[in-house]
C-alpha angles and dihedrals in degrees: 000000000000090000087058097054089041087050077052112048090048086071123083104294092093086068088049097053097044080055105056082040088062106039100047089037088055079046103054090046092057097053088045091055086042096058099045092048086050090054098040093053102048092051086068086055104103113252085248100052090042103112095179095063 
């Protein structure tokens, strides 16, 4: 049985799953630095112009 999922695993879903790695990790990144730009910048929004408060 193990010689069958490593038969498997030697094929190409590796690459599938470095892909999905990649692409929700970049993801994931991009939302993080998103976030923190986001925060860093309304903190410089005077107290009278901030709508979300």
């Amino acid at each position: 049985m193990s010689g069958v999922l490593f038969a498997e695993a030697t094929g190409t879903w590796p690459y599938v799953a470095a892909a999905w790695v990649v692409v929700f990790g970049s993801m994931g990144a991009y939302a993080l630095v998103t976030v923190v730009r986001g925060r860093r910048l309304s903190k410089k929004v005077p107290p009278e112009k901030r709508r979300w408060s």
